[in-house]
N, C-alpha and C positions, 0 to 999 in steps of 0.2 A: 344428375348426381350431385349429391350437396357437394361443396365446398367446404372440406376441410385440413387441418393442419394440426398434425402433433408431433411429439417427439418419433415416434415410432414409424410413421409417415414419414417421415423426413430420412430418417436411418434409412430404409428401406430402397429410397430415389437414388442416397449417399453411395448406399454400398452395391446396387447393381439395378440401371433402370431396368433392364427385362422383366427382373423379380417384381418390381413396381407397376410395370404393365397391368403381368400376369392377377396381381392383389390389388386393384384397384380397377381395372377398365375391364381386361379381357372376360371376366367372368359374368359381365353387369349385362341384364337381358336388353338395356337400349344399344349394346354396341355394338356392330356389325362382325360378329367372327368367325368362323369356323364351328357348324355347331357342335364335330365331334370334336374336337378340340376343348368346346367351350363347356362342354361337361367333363370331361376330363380337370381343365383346370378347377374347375368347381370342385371337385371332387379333392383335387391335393390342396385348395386353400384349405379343405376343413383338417388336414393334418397337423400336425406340431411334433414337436423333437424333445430329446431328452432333456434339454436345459428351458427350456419354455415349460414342459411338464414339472419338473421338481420347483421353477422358482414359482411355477403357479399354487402349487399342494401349498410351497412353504407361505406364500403371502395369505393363502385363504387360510391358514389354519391360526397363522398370528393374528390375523382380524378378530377369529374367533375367538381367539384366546385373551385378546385384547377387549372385549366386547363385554364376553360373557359368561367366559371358561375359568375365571383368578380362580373358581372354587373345587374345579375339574383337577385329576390327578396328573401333576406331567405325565406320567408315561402314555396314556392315554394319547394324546398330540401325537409324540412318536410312534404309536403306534398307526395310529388315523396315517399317518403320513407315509408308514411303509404298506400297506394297505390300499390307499390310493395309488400307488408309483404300480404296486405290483398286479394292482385292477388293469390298470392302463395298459399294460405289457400285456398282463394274457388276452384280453378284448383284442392287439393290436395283432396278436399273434392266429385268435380264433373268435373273429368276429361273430362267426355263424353261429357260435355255442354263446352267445349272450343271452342272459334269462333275467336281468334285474330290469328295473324302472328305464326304458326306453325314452325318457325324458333328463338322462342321468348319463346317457351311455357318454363314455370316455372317447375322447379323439385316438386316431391309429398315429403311431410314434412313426416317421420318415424312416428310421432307419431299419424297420421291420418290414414297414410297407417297400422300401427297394432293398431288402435282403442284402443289407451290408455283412462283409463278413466279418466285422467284431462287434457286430450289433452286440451280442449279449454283455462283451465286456464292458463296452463302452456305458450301456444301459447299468451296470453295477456298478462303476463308477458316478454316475450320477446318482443313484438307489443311496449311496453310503455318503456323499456329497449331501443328500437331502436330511438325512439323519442326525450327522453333525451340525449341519445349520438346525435343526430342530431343536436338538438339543443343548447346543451352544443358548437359544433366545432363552428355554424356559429356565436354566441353571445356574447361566453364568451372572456372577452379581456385577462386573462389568457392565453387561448391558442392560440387565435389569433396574441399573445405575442411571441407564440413559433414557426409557421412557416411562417408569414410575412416578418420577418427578411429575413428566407433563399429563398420564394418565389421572394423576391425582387432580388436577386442575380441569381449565377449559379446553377440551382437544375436541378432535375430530379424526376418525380412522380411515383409510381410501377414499377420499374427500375429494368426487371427480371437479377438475375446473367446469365452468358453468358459465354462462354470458360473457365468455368472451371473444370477442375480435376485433382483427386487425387485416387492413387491405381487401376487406372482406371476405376473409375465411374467418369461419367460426373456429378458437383453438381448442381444442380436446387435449386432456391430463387428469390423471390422476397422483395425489399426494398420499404414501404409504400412510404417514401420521403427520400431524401439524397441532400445536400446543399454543394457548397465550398465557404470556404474562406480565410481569412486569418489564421486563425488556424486549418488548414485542411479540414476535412469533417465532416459533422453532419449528422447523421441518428434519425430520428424521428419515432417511430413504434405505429402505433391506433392502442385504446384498447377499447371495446366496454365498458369492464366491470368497477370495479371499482378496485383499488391499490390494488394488490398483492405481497407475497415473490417468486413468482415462476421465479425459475432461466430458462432465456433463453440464458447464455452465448455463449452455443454450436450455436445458430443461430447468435449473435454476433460474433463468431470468423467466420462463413460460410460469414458474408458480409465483415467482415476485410479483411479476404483473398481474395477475389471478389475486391472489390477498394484496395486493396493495389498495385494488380497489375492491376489493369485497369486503375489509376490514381499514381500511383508508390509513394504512399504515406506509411510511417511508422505505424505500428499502436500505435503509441504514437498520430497521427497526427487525429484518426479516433473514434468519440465518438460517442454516443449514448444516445438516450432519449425513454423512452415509457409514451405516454399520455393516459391516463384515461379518458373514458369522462363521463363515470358516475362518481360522486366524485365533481369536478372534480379533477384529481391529476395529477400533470408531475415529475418523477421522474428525480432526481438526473442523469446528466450525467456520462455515462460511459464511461470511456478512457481505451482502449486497452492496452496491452502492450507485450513482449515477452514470458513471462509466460501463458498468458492468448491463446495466439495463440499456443503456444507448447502443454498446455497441452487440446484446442480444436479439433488440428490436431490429437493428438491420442485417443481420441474418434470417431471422426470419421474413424479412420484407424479398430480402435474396431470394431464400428459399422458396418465397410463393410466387416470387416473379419466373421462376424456372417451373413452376408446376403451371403456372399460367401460359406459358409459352408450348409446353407437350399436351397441356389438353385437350384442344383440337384433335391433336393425330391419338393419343388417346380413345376417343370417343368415335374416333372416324376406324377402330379397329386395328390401328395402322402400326404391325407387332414390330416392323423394322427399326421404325423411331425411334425405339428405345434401346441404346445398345449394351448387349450384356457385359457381364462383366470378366466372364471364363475365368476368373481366380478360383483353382482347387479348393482352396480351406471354405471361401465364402457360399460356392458353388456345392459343397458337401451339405449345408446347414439350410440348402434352398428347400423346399417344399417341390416348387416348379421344377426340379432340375429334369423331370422324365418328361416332360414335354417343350423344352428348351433346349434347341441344339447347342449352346454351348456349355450346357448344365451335363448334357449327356455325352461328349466329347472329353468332360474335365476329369469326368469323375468314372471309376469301378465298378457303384452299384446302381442297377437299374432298375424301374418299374417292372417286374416279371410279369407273365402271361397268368402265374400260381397269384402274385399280392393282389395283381389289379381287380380282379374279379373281387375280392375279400374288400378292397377298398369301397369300390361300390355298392359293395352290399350294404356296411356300416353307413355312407352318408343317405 
């Protein structure tokens, strides 16, 4: 199994190693597991939830929009965007009746797939969540304030990191938008939600280190912005600096030194190794939770005997 390290990797270990396990080792045909189990797992890594679905529509449709759509009608985007949410929902709901491009088909939303009972609410709150951040990017002169400038220049739009590593893992990232100019580089990161205090430095120092040396720029030279579009809000840029980078670098060196120490029992199958986390809220957003005793301990809704069959049919 390659060796690697990202942001979202790392969250993953952070916030419950079972869940880590399960997405990373348990599913992998070299590791020794349970094989009904380990089609099982395979089967709920291809899942995803309400809030992975809306911020995926909303970032794939600013790309496009960003790319190649200036000339396209907004409403069009918001429409594309309710369209795709409510693709997704009925596919998750009746797999069996899928009739489009089979190379297209939409992932089954977890909370449909374990029969929560406010899936629908829940799901409509994300549905009008998705709409407002839609509409917020294509309207508001706020934020069209914030990547027009660099659109109009040298940019690049989900610009995955590329050649690099450290401790040897290769690091994986992607940057929503990233702009040069005269005063170096600007990274802009979408947010579906609304202004938060949650520190993402460590993914800040993962794309400093990434264009520092892809563009041989200092990180004094390399800021950053995160835009809200519920809100709406754009924070305050943030300018790197030596400090910021030193002490990112060893977190990450942290971080791989603890992935290097489970990977053995990883690889050797070894599901105990990794212990869960049984936090209700985190345990609600698992994917794994119906195959995870303490996902299914924590939490009300379960794999039924009616979704699971529907799940396996879609992957």
């Amino acid at each position: 199994m390659r060796q690697t390290y990202s942001y979202s990797k790392r969250e993953a270990l952070e916030s419950c190693a079972r869940r880590y396990f399960y997405e990373y080792y348990a599913s992998a045909k070299a590791v020794p597991f349970d094989g009904e189990r380990k089609a099982l797992v395979r089967s709920m890594k291809a899942l995803t939830n309400r809030h992975m679905l809306a911020g995926n529509i909303l970032h794939g449709l600013i790309d496009l929009r960003l790319r190649r759509g200036a000339g396209w009608a907004a409403p069009w985007f918001t429409q594309k965007a309710v369209e795709r949410f409510d693709t997704a929902v009925a596919f998750s709901k009746h797999p069996e009746q899928f009739v489009g491009d089979r190379r297209f088909t939409p992932q089954i939303l977890s909370e449909i797939a374990y029969e929560e009972g406010d899936a629908d609410s829940l799901l409509l709150q994300s549905r009008t969540r998705l709409v407002t951040a839609m509409q917020t990017f294509l309207g508001n002169p706020v934020i069209q304030a914030v990547y027009q400038p660099i659109t109009a220049g040298e940019h690049d739009i989900e610009a995955k990191v590329k050649d690099l590593r450290l401790a040897d893992f290769s690091i994986d990232g992607k940057v929503d938008l990233l702009g040069r100019d005269n005063d170096g580089i600007q990274i802009v990161d979408w947010k579906i939600g609304e202004a938060d205090s949650f520190d993402d430095s460590l993914q800040l120092f993962i794309y400093g280190l990434w264009l520092g040396c892809k563009y041989a720029e200092p990180p004094n030279r390399i800021r950053s912005r995160k835009v809200f579009l519920t809100g709406p809000t754009v924070s305050q840029p943030v300018v790197l600096n030596d400090s910021m980078m030193r002490r990112g670098k060893a977190r990450i060196v942290q971080d791989i030194e603890l992935m290097q120490e489970l990977d053995p029992y990883g690889r050797q199958g070894n599901e105990e190794a990794f212990t869960p986390c049984a936090h209700p809220n985190v345990c609600r957003q698992c994917s794994f939770r119906g195959v995870c005793s303490a996902g299914s301990s924590t939490t009300k809704s379960k794999l039924t005997s009616v979704s699971l069959p529907l799940l396996q049919m879609a992957s």
